[in-house]
VONUNU-785481 format. One record per residue (C-alpha): residue number from 1; x, y, z. Coordinates in Angstrom, 1 decimal. Example, Ala and Ser with C-alpha at 12.3 -4.5 7.8 and 13.67 -1.06 7.14 Angstrom:
BEGIN
{k=1; x=12.3; y=-4.5; z=7.8};
{k=2; x=13.7; y=-1.1; z=7.1};
***
This chain:
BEGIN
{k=1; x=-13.9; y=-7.8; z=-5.3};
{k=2; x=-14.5; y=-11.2; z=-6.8};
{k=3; x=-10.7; y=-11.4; z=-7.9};
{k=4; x=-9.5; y=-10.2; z=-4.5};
{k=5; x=-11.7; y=-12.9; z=-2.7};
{k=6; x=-10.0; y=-15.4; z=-4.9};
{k=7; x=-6.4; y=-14.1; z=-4.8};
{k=8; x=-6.7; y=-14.8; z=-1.2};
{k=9; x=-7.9; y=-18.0; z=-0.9};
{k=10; x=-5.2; y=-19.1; z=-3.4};
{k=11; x=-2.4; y=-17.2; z=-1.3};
{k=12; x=-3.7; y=-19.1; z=1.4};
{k=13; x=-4.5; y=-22.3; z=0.4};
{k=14; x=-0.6; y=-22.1; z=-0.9};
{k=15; x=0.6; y=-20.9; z=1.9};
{k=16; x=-0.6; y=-23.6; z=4.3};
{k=17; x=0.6; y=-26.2; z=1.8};
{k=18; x=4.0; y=-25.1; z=3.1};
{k=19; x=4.4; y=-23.6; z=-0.6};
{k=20; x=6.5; y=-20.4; z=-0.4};
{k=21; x=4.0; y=-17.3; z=-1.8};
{k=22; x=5.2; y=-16.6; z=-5.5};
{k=23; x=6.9; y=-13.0; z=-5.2};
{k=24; x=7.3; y=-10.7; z=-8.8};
{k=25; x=9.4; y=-7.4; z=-7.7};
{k=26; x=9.6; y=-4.6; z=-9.8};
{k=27; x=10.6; y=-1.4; z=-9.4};
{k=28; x=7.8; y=1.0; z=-8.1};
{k=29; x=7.3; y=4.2; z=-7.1};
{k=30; x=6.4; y=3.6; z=-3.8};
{k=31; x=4.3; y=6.6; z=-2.8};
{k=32; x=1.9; y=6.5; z=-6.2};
{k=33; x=1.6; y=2.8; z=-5.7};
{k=34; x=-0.3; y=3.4; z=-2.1};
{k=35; x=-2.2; y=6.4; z=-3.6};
{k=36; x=-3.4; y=4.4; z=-6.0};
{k=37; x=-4.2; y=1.3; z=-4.0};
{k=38; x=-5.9; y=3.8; z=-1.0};
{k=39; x=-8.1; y=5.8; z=-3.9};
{k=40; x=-9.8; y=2.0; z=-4.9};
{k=41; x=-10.8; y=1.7; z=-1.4};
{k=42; x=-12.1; y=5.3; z=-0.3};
{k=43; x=-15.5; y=4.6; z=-2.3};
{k=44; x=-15.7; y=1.5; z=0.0};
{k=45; x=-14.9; y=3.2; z=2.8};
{k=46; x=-17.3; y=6.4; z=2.3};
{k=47; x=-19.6; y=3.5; z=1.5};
{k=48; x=-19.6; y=2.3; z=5.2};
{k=49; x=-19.9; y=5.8; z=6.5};
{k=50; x=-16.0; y=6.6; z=7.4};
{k=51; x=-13.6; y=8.8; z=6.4};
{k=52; x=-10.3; y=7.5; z=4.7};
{k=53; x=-7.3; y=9.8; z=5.9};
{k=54; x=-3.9; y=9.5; z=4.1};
{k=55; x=-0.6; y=11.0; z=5.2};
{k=56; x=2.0; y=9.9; z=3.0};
{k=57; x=5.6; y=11.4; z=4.5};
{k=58; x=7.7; y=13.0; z=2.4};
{k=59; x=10.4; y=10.3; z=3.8};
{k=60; x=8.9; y=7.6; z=1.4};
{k=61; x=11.0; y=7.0; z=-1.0};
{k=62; x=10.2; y=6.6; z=-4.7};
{k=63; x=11.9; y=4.1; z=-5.8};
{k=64; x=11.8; y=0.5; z=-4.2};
{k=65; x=11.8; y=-3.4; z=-5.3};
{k=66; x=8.7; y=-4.6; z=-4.5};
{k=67; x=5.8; y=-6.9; z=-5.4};
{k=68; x=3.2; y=-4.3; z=-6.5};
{k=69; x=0.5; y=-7.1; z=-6.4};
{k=70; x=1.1; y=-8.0; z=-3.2};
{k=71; x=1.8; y=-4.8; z=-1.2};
{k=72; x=-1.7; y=-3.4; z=-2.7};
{k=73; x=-3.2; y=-6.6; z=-1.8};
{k=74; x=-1.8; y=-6.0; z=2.1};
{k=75; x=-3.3; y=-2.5; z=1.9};
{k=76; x=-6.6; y=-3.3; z=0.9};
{k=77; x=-7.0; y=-6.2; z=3.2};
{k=78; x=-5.9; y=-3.9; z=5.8};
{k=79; x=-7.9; y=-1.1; z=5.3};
{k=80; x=-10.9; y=-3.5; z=4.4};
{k=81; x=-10.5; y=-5.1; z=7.5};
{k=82; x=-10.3; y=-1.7; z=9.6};
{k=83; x=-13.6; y=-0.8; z=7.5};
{k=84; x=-15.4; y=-3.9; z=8.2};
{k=85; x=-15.2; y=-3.6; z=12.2};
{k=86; x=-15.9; y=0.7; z=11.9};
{k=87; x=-19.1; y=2.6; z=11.2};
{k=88; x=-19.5; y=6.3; z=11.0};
{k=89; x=-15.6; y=6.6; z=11.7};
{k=90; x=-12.1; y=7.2; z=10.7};
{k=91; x=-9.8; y=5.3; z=9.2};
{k=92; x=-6.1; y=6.8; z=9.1};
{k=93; x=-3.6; y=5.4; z=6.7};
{k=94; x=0.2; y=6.6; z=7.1};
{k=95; x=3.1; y=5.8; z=5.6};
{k=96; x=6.7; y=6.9; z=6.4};
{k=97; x=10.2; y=6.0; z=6.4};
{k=98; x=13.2; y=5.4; z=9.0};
{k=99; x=16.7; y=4.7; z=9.2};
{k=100; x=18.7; y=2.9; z=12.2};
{k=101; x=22.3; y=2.4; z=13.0};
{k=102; x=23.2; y=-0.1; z=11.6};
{k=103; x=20.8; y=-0.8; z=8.6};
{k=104; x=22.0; y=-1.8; z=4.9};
{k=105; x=22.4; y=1.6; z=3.1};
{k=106; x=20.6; y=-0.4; z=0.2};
{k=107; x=17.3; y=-0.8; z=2.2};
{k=108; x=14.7; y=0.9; z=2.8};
{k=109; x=12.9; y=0.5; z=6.3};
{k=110; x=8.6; y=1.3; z=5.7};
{k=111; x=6.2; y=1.4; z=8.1};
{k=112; x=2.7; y=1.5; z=6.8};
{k=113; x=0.0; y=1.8; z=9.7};
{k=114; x=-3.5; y=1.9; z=9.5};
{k=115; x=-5.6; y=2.8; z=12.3};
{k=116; x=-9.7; y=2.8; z=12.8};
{k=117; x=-11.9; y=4.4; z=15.5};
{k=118; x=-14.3; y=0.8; z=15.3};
{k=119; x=-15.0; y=-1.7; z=17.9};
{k=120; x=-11.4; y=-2.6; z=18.8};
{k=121; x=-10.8; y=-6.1; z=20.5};
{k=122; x=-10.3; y=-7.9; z=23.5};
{k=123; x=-7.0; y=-9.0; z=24.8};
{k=124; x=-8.6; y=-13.2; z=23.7};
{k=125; x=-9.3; y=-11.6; z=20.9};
{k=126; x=-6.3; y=-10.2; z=19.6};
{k=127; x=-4.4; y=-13.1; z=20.6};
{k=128; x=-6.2; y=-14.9; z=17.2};
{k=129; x=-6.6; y=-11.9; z=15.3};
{k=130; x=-4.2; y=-13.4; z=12.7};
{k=131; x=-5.9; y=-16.9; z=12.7};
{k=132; x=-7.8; y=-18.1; z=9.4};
{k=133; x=-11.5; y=-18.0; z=9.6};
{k=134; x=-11.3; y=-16.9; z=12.9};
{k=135; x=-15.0; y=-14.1; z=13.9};
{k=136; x=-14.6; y=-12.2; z=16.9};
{k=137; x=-18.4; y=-11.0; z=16.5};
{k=138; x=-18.0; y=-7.7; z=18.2};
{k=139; x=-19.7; y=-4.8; z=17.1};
{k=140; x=-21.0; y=-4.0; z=13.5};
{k=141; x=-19.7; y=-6.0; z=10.6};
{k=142; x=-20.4; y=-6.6; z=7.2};
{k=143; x=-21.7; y=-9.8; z=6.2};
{k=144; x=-19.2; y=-11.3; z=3.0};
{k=145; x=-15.9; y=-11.8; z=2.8};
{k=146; x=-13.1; y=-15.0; z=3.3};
{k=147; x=-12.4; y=-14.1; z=6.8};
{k=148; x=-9.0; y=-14.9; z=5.6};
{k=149; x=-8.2; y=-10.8; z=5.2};
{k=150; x=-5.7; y=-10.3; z=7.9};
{k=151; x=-3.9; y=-14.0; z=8.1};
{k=152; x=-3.7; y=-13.3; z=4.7};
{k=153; x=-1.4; y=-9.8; z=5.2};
{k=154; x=-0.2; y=-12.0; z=7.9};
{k=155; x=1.5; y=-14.7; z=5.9};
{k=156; x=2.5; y=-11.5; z=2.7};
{k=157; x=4.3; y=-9.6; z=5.0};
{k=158; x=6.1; y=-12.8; z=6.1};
{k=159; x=6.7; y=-13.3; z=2.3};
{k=160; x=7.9; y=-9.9; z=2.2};
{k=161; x=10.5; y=-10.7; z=4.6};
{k=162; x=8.2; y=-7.7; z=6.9};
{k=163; x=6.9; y=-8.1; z=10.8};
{k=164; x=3.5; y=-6.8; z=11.7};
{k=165; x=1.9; y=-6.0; z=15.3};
{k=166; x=-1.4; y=-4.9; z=16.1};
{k=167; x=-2.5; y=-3.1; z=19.2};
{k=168; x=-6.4; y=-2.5; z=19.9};
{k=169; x=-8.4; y=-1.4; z=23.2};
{k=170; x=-12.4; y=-2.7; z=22.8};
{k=171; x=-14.5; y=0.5; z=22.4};
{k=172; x=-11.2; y=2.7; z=21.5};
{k=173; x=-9.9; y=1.3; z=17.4};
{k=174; x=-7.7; y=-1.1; z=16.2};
{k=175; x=-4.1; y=0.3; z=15.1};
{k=176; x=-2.1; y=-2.1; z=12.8};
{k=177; x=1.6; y=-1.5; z=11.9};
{k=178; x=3.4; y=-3.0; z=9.1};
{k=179; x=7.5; y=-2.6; z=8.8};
{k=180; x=9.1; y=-4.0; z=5.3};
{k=181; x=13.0; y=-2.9; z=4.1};
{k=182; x=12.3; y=-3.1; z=0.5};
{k=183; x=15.5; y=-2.5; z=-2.4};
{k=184; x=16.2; y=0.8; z=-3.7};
{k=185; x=15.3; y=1.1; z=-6.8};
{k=186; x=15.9; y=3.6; z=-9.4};
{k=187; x=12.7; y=4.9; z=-11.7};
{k=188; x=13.0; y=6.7; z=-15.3};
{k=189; x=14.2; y=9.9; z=-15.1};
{k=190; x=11.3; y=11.8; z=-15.6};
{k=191; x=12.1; y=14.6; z=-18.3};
{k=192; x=12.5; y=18.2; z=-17.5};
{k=193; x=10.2; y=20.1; z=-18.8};
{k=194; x=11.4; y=23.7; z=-20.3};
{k=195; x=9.3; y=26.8; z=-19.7};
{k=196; x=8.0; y=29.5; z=-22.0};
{k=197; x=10.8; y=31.5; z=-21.5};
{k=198; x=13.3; y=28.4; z=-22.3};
{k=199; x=15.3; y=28.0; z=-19.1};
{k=200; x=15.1; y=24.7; z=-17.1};
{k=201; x=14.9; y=26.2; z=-13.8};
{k=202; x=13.2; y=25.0; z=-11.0};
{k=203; x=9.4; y=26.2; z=-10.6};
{k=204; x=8.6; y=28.3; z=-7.6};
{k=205; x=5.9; y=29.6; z=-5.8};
{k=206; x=5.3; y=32.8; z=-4.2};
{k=207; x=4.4; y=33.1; z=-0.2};
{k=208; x=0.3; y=33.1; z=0.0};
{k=209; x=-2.2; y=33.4; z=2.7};
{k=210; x=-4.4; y=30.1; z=1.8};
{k=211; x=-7.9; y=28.9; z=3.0};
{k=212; x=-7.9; y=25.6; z=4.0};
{k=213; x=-11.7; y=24.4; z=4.4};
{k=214; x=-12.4; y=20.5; z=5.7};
{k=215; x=-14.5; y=19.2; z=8.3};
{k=216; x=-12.0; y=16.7; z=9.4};
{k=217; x=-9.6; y=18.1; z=12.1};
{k=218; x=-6.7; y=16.0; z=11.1};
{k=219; x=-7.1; y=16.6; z=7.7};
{k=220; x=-6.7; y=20.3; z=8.4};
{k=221; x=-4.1; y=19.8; z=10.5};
{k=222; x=-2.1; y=17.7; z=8.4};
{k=223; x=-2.6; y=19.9; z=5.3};
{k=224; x=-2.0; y=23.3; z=7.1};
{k=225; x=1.5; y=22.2; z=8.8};
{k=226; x=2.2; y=21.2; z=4.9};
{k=227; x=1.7; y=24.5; z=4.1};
{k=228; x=3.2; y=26.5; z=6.7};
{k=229; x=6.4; y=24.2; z=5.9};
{k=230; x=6.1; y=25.5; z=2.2};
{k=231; x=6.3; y=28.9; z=3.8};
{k=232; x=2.7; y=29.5; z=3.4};
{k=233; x=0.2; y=31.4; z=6.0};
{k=234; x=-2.9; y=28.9; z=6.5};
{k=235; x=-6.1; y=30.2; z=7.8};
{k=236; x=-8.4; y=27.2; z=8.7};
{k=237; x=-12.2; y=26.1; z=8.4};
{k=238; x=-14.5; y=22.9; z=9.6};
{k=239; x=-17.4; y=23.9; z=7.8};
{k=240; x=-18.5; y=25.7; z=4.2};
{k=241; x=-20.3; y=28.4; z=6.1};
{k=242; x=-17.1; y=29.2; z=7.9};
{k=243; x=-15.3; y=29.5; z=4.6};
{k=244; x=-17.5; y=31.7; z=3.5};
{k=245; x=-17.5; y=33.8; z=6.1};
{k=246; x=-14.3; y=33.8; z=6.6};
{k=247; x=-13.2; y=34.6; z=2.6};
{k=248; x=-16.1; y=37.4; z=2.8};
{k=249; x=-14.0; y=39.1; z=6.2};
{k=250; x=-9.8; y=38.6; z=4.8};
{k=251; x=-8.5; y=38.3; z=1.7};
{k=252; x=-6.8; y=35.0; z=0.3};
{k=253; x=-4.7; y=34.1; z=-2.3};
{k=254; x=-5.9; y=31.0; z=-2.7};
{k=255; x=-8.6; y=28.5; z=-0.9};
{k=256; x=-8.6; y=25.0; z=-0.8};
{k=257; x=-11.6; y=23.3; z=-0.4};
{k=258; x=-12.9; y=19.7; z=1.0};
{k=259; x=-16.4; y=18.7; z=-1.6};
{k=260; x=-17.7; y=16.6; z=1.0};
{k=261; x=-18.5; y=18.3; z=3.6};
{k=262; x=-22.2; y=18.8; z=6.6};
{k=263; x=-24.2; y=21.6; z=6.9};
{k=264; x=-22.7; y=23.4; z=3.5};
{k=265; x=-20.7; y=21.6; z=0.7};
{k=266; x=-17.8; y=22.8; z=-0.8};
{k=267; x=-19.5; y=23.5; z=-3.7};
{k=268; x=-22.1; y=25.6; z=-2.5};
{k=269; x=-19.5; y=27.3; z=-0.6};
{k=270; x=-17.6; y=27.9; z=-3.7};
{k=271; x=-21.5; y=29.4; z=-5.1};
{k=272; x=-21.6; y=31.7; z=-2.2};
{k=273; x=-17.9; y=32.8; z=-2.4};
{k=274; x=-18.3; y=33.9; z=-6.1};
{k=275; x=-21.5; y=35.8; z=-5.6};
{k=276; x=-20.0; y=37.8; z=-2.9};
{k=277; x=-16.6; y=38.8; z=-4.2};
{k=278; x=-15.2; y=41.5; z=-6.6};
{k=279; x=-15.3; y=40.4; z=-10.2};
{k=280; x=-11.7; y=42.1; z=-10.1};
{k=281; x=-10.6; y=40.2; z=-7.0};
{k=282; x=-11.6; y=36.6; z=-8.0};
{k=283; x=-9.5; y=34.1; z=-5.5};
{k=284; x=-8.6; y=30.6; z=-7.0};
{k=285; x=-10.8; y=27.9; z=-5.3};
{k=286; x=-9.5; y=24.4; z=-5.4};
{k=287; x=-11.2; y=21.5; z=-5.1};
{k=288; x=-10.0; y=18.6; z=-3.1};
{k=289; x=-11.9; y=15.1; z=-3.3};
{k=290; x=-11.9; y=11.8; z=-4.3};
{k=291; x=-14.9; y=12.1; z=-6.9};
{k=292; x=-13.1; y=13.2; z=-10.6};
{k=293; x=-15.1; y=11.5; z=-12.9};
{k=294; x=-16.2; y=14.2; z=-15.8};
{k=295; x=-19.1; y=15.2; z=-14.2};
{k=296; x=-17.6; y=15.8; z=-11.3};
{k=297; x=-15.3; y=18.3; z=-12.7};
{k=298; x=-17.9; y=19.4; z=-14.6};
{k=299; x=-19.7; y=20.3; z=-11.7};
{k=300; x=-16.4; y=21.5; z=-9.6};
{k=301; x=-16.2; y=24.5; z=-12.6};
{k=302; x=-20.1; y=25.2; z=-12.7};
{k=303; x=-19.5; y=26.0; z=-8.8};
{k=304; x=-16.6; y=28.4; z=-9.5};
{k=305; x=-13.9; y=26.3; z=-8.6};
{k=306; x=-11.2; y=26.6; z=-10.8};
{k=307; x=-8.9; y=23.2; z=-10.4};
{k=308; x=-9.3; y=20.1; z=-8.7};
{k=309; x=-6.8; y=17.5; z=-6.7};
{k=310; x=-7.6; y=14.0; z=-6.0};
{k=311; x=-7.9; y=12.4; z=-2.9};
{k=312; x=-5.7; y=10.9; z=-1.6};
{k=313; x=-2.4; y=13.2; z=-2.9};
{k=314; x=0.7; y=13.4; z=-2.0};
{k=315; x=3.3; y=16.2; z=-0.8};
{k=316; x=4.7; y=16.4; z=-4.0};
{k=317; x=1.1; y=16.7; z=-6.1};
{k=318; x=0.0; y=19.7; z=-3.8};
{k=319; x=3.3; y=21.1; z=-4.1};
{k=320; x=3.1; y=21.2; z=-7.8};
{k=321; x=-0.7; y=22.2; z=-7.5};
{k=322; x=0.7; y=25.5; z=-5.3};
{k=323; x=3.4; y=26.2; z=-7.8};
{k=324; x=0.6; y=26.3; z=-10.8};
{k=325; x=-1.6; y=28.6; z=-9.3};
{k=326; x=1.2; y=30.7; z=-7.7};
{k=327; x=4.1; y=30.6; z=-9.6};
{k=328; x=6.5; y=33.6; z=-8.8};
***
């Protein structure tokens, strides 16, 4: 946190000497870089009492030029800033990618948007929202901080050669939308790995009928049309007794299941589960969550879970998650 406080007052203090921001592109994978940069900040966020909730579209491309300093920098400003102004909310982060008539078949066009359920702001307000030290003392806030977060994504997305707009309501969130074309870049080849039987095909999965247990209704929505677009059948549940219930009553062929979660956690649901079922008909339980330390793990498998995928993931990581633990 202390580097981040004085990365920004640098970038600004540079900035309003007229200095143009120092820029180091590289070529990034694009959709692991805002995992990455979103998984640092879901501890702060949980911290504050909110939920962080990532969509990452499968139209982000891997590979693009960018400055991986900065871009993170952007995000947790961003999302900081969202998390300042919110309490006992949400915080939605999505990322996706566009094309118009017209636009360089070497660029990419990003929009990054991050939206909050906090205080919002007034119309005077959001008129200085991108001001330096500007406080619009609304609502609950966390003491700390530059107040230099958002003139600070201000002035990088300039850099970035990027446009930003904000729209907010008081009483009904803040939504902030960032657009950047960045280079295409291309990665390493990542190498094929060969099967036990020696052929380099594809993997596949099988069709299943899959459990998907959260509290959070966009997060079940977001994962299940996932899913059904893998060509899976989704059954849903907002709570751990539900899931219970509910893998008691059908039969699945696989569950995945949110940790965090009131009234039951997913790890006592995963207890419950197991004590109920047929030795002979054991279904895999997943873990999903943001806490994968080892003893976390540790105590993902003492509860019966049998694998675990970090929060935030992409398409692609739950794609290769289905295809391990239903492989045709």
């Amino acid at each position: 946190m202390l580097r981040g406080i004085i990365n920004d007052i640098l970038d600004f203090s540079e900035s309003e000497a007229g200095r143009q921001i120092t820029l180091n592109p590289e070529a990034v994978n694009l959709p692991g870089l805002l995992r990455q940069s979103l998984e640092l900040m879901d501890g702060v966020v949980r911290g504050r009492g909110n939920r962080l909730v990532v969509d990452i579209d499968p139209s982000v491309p891997e590979g693009v030029w960018v400055d991986a300093l900065r871009l993170r920098q952007v995000v947790s400003n961003v999302v900081g800033n969202a998390n300042q102004f919110t309490e006992h909310g949400r915080i939605t982060v999505r990322a996706w990618a566009d094309r118009r008539k017209g636009d360089d078949d070497a660029l990419h066009r990003i929009h990054i948007q991050v939206s909050d359920t906090g205080v919002g702001m007034s119309a005077q307000v959001l008129e200085r929202v991108f001001e330096p030290f500007y406080k619009s003392h609304q609502g609950p806030t966390r003491p700390g901080g530059t107040g230099l977060g958002l003139a600070i994504v201000h002035n990088l997305i300039q850099a970035l050669d990027g446009q930003i707009r904000v729209e907010s309501q008081e009483g009904e969130g803040t939504t902030l939308t960032m657009e950047l074309q960045l280079p295409v870049a291309r990665l390493p080849a990542t190498p094929v790995q060969e099967n036990p039987g020696g052929s380099l095909t594809k993997a596949r999965m099988r069709s299943a009928h899959i459990l998907v247990v959260d509290d959070n209704p966009e997060i079940l929505e977001m994962v299940g049309e996932t899913l059904e677009s893998f060509g899976h059948r989704v059954t849903c549940a907002g709570d751990g007794e539900a899931a219970v219930r509910l893998a008691s009553a059908e039969r699945f062929e696989l569950i995945l299941m949110d940790c965090q979660m009131p009234l039951m956690t997913g790890l006592e649901a995963a207890r419950r589960i197991r004590e109920q079922e047929p030795a002979e008909r054991r279904t895999p339980i997943i873990a999903l969550t943001a806490a994968v330390l080892k003893e976390d793990v540790r105590g993902y498998s003492l509860a019966g879970m049998d694998d675990h995928l970090s929060k935030p993931y992409t398409r692609k990581e739950l794609r290769s998650l289905l295809v391990r633990w239903l492989q045709d």
